[in-house]
C-alpha positions in Angstrom: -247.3 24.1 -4.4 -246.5 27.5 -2.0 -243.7 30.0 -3.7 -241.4 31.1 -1.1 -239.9 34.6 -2.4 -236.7 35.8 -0.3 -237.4 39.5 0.5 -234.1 40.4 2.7 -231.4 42.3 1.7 -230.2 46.0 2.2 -232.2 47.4 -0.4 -231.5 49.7 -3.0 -231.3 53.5 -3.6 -232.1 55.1 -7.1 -231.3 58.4 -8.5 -234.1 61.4 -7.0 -234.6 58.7 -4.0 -233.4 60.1 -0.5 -233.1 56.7 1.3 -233.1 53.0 0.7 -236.4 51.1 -0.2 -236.3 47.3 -0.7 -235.6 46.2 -4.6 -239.1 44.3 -4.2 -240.7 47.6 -3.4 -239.0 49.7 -6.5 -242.3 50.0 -9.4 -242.2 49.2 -13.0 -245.0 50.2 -14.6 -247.5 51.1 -11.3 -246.4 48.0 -9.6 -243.7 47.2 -7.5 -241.1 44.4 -8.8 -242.2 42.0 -6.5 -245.6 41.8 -7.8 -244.6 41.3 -11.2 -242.0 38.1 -9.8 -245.5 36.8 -8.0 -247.5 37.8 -11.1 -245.4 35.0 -13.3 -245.8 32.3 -11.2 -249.6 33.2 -10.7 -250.1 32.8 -14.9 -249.0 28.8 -14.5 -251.8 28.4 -11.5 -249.6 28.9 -8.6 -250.7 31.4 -6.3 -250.0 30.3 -2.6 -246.5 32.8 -1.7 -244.5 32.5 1.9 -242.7 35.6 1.4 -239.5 35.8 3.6 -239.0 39.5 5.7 -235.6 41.0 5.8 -235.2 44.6 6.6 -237.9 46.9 6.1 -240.1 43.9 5.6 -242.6 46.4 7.6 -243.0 48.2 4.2 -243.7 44.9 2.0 -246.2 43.9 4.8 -248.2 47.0 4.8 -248.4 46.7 0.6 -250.2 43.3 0.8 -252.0 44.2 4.1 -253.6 47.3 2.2 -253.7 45.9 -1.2 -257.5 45.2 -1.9 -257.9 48.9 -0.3 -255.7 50.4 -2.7 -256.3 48.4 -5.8 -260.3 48.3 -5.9 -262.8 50.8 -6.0 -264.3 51.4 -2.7 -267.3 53.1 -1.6 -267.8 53.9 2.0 -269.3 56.5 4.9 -267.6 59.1 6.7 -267.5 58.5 10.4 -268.6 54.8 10.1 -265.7 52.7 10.2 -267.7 49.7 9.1 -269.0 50.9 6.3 -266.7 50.0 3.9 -267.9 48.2 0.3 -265.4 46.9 -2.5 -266.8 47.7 -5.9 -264.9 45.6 -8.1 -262.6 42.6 -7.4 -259.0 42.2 -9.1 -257.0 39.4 -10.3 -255.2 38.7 -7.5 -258.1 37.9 -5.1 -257.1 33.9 -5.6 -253.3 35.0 -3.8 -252.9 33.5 -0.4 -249.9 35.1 0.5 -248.3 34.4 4.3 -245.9 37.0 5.7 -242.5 35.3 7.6 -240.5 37.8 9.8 -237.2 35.8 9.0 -235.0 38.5 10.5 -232.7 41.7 8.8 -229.7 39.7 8.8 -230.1 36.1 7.5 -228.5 35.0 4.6 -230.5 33.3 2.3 -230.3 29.5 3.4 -231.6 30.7 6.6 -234.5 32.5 5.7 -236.0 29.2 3.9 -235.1 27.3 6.8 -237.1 29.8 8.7 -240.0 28.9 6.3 -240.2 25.4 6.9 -243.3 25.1 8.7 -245.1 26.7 6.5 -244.1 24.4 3.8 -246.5 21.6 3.6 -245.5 19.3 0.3 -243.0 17.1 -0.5 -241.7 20.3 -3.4 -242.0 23.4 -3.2 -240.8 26.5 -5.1 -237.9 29.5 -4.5 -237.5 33.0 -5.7 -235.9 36.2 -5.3 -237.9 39.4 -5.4 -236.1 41.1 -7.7 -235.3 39.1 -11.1 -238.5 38.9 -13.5 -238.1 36.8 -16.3 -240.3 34.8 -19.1 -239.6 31.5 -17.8 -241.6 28.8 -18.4 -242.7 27.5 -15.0 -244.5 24.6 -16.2 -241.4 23.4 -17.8 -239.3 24.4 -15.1 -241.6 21.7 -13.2 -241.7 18.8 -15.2 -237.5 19.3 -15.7 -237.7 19.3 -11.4 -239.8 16.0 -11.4 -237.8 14.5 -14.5 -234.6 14.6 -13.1 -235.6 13.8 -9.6 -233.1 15.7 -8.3 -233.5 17.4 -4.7 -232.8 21.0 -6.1 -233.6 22.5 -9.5 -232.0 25.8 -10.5 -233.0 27.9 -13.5 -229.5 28.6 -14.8 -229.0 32.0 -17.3 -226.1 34.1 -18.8 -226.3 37.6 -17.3 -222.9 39.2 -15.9 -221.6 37.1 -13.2 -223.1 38.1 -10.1 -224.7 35.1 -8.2 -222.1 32.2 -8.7 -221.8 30.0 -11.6 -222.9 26.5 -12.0 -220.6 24.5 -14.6 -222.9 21.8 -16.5 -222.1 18.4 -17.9 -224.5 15.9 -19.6 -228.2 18.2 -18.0 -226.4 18.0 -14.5 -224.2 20.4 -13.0 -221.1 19.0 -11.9 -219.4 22.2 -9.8 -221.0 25.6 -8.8 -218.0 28.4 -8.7 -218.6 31.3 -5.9 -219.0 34.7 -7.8 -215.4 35.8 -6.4 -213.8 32.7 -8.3 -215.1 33.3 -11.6 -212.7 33.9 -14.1 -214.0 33.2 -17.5 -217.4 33.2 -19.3 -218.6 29.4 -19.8 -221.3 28.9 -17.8 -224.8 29.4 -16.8 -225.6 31.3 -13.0 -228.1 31.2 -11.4 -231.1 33.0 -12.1 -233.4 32.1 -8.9 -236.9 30.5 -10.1 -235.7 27.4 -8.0 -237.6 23.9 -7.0 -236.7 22.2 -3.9 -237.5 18.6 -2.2 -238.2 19.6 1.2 -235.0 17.2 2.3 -232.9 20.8 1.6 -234.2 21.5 4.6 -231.4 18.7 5.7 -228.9 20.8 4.7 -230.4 24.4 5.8 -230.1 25.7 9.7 -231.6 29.3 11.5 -228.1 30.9 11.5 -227.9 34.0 9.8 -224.9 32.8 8.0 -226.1 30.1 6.1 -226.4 30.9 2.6 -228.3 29.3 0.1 -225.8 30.2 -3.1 -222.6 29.4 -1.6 -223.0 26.5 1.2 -225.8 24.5 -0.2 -225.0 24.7 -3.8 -221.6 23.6 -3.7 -222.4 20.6 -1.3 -225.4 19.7 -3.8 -223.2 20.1 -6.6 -220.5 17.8 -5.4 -223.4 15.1 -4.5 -224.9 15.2 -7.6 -228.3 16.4 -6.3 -228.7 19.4 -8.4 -230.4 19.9 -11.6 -230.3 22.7 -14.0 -232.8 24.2 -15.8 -231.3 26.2 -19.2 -233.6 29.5 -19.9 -232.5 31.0 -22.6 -235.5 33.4 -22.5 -236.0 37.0 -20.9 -234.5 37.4 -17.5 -233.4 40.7 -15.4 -232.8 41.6 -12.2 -232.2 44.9 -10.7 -229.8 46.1 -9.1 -229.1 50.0 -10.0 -230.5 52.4 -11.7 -229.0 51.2 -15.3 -231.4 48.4 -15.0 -234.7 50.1 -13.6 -234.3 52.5 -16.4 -234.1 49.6 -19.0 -237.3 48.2 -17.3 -239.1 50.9 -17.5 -238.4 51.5 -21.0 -239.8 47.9 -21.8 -242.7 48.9 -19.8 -243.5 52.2 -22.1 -242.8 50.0 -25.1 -245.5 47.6 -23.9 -242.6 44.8 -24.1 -243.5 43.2 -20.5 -242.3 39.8 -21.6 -242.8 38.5 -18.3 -246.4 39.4 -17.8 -246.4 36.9 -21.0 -247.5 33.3 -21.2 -247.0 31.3 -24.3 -245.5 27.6 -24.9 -242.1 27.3 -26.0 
């Protein structure tokens, strides 16, 4: 089953930085926060990624493009251009990742509409780039095929940023936009998201269509959407409050989401 991990955005600028990078190109511990997000689904055996281009996309695809060059140990000749010979393999040499120009403006709905023909299963699985967490993915799978629902969102309880989904008996039975929210009762969403490929039904290619606002609320009020409660680890970031926090857990060798265990 391929990942598909929404890269777009307008990126993010940290204290000491002189311009704006991607949030999926900031590093936490060596690595940049993207790697980690594909790093947790590759622990439950899923290793195929789509990753969807915003802006400066051009950076993320020259990390990957480069990455067995400037992860391994290589051994080469001056002057000969062919003589190049990788002395040591890493982890991540089972990653098939393909790289989707899905435009700087599209809104999220649009950039996994944009995906579609790469996606080649009946499910398939959605992220954002910059929210690690210590989710279960297995469980967030058989809670997906359980329910039979067409969308499955991993709902947590971090401020309200994203939208919140209001649940009744598993299901939820209204999603809130994050301008409505008034009161602290329910879960948002926390991305680690499975789809049936009939979202594509209610997707299009205009910039405009977003994922968290126009689809959600239409699933919600169809009854097509299933929740997934993680109660575990989860963090995005989003300033410089919560790369420092990150990094902290990092020194502290507290990288809960580089963790597998059952729950």
């Amino acid at each position: 089953m391929k990942v598909i991990i929404l890269c777009g955005g307008d990126g993010i600028r940290l204290k000491n930085q002189l311009s704006y990078i991607p949030k999926s190109l900031v590093y936490i511990d060596n690595k940049p926060l993207i790697w980690h997000v594909m790093k947790r689904y590759s622990l439950f055996g899923f290793n195929e990624f789509v990753l969807a281009l915003g802006k400066n996309g051009d950076y993320i695809r020259d990390y990957f493009l480069n990455y067995s060059l400037n992860t391994n140990d290589v051994e080469f000749t001056l002057g000969k251009s062919n003589d190049l010979n990788y002395l040591n393999l890493h982890q991540e040499d089972n990653w098939k990742i393909t790289l989707v120009n899905t435009g700087d403006e599209a809104h999220t709905g649009a950039r996994i509409f944009r995906c579609q023909k790469y996606i080649d299963t009946n499910d398939f699985m959605v992220s954002y780039s910059d929210c690690v967490s210590d989710i279960d993915i297995g469980r967030l799978l058989k809670s997906h095929i359980r329910e039979g629902k067409m969308a499955t969102v991993t709902g947590v309880y971090p401020p309200f940023r994203y939208g919140e989904f209001i649940i009744k008996n598993k299901n939820a039975v209204d999603f809130i936009p994050v301008s409505k929210l008034t009161a602290t009762h329910g879960y948002v969403n926390g991305g680690y998201m499975i789809f049936n490929k009939k979202i594509f039904d209610y997707l299009n290619s205009y910039n405009e269509c977003t994922l968290e606002i126009d689809v959600f609320k239409t699933l919600t009020n169809e009854g097509k959407l299933n929740i997934f409660k993680h109660d575990g680890f989860w963090q995005c970031l989003d300033n410089d409050r919560e790369y420092e926090y990150l990094k902290k857990l990092c020194e502290e060798n507290n990288r809960y989401w580089l963790e597998k265990y059952e729950r």
